[in-house]
Every structure is written in C-alpha cells, then in structure tokens.
N, C-alpha and C positions, 0 to 999 in steps of 0.2 A: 177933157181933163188936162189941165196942166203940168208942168215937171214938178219935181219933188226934189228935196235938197237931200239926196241920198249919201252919208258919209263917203267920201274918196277913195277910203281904204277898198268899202264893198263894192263899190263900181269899180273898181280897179280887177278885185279878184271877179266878180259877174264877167267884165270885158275878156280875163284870161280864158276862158273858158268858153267851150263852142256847145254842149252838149249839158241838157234841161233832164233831171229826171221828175218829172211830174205827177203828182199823185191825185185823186179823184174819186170822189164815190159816185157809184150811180144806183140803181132796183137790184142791179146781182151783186155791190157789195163795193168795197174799196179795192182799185187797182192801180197801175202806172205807166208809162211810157217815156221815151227816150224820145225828146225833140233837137234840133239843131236852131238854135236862135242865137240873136244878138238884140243889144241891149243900144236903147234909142238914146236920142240929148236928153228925153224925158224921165227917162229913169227907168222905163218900162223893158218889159222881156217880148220880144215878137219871135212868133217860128210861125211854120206854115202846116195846117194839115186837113183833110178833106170833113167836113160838116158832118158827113155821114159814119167818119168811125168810131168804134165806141168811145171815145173821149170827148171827141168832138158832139157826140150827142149828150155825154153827160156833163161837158161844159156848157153846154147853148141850156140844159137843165137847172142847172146847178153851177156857178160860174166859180164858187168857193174852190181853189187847189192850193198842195202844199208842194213845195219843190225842193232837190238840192243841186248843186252844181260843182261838180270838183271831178279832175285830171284821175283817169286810172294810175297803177304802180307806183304811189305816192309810198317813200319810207313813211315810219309814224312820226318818226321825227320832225319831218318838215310837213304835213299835213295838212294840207289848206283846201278851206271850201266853201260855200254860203248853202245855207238854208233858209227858207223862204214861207211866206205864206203870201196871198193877195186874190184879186178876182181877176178873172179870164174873160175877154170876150171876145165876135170875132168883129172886125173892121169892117165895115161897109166899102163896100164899090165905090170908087169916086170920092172918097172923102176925102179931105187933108191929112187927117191921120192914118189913113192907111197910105198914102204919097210918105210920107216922111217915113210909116214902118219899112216900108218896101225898098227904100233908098237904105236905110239902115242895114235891111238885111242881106242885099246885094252886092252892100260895100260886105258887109263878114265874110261874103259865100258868093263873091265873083262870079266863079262858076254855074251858079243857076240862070244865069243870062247867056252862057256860052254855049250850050247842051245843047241843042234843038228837041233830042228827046225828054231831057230833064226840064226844058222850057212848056213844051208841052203837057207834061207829066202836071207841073204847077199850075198850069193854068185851068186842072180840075180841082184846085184846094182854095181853101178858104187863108188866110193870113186875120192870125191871132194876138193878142196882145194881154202881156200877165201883167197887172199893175202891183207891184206889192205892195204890202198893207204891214209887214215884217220883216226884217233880216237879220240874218245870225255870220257873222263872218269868224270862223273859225283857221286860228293860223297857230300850228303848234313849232313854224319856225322862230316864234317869239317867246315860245313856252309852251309845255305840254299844257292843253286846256285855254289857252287864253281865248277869248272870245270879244266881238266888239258887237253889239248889236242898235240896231236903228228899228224904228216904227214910225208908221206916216202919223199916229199920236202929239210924238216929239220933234217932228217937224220943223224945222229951225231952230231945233236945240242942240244938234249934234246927235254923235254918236255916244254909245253907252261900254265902257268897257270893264269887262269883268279881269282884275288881274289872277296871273297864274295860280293856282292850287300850291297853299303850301304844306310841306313834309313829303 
C-alpha cells in the first residue's frame, strides 16, 4: 500500500511522540498495550512485538485497533495528542516494506542496533505496521477542545477542523 497525504499538523504531533497506546479486542474482551514506534514517509505507525503475545495474536485475528499517542504530565492547557483508528499487520521477512519500516524505526530508536542483548531480544519479534484509516489531532494550546481531524476517506482533501467551543 501506498502513502497517504496525512495533514502536517498530525504527522507532526504522531513524529513528537515515541510511545503507542494501542487498543484491541480479542475471545476474552477489549484490551491495550504500550508500544514504542515511529511513523514511516508513508504515513504508517511501525513498532515491534513477538506474534505470540496476546495482541500480537489478536491482531494477526482481528487487525482492526484504535490507538492514542500523547506525552505524559501534559498541563490541560497545552494538551496535545492524536487519536487514531486503522488496521495492523505484521510485515513479512524480506519485503520492501518491512526494509523501509525497519530503517524508519532504527532511525527513532538508534539504540536497538546498539544492544547486542536488545539486538537479540528483537530478533525474536515480529515488526508491525498501523495504517490509519482515522485521526483526531487534539491541541488545547490553540484552544481548550480544538481538534483537527483526517481520514483516509478524505484523502486529498485535507484536514478537517473543528473550531474551539464557545462560552
């Protein structure tokens, strides 16, 4: 699959941020996890995690997640973060796309080519890729509530912005 013209604003705030909270249902119900990714030329979300954990099983089931992405000790005032929805899958061995995730995600996280344990440790996981299909960019240093949203829908239409709440 191709890139996607994702408004600026949101790859801007997606790139500030190092840390995915990912949401997923599987047989025993809706759960979440805490991934470390970086976000490709394509527009995509890649992190890495082993096939066999529960998410990794219930994304290889069910590829549908909803995600958000924003910096701990945020005051409310300045409050910025994306929210997300898209499908997950994981990259094949040897592909182009997973070449291009993997450069993506080593430029974010240097250090996982430095480790020899932490080298090792990866090279029992799988490397995954979120395509969104949604975003919600939420920035309350431009206004309590301001919101700008994209979907792969409107697709070369831009972004959509909802202005601040008044009273």
């Amino acid at each position: 699959m191709g890139a996607v013209t994702i408004d600026e604003a949101i790859l801007t705030a997606l790139r500030t941020h190092t840390t995915l909270t990912l949401a997923y249902t599987d047989a025993e119900g809706p759960q979440g996890c805490a991934v470390l990714y970086a976000v490709t030329d394509a527009g995509a979300a890649v992190f890495v995690t082993a096939a066999t954990t529960r998410h990794g099983r219930a994304l290889a089931a069910d590829p549908r997640a909803a995600f958000t992405a924003q910096a701990d000790g945020q005051r409310w005032t300045e409050l910025t973060g994306v929210q997300g929805r898209g499908l997950v899958h994981r990259l094949p061995e040897g592909s182009p796309e997973r070449a291009a995730a993997w450069a993506a995600y080593t430029q974010r996280f240097p250090f996982v080519t430095h480790d020899e344990r932490l080298a090792a440790a990866l090279a029992a996981t799988d490397l995954w890729e979120l395509r969104p299909s949604w975003l919600r960019l939420i920035d309350n240093g431009r206004g309590f509530g301001v919101k700008t949203e994209w979907s792969a829908g409107q697709a070369g239409r831009g972004a959509t912005e909802e202005p601040r709440p008044k009273g």
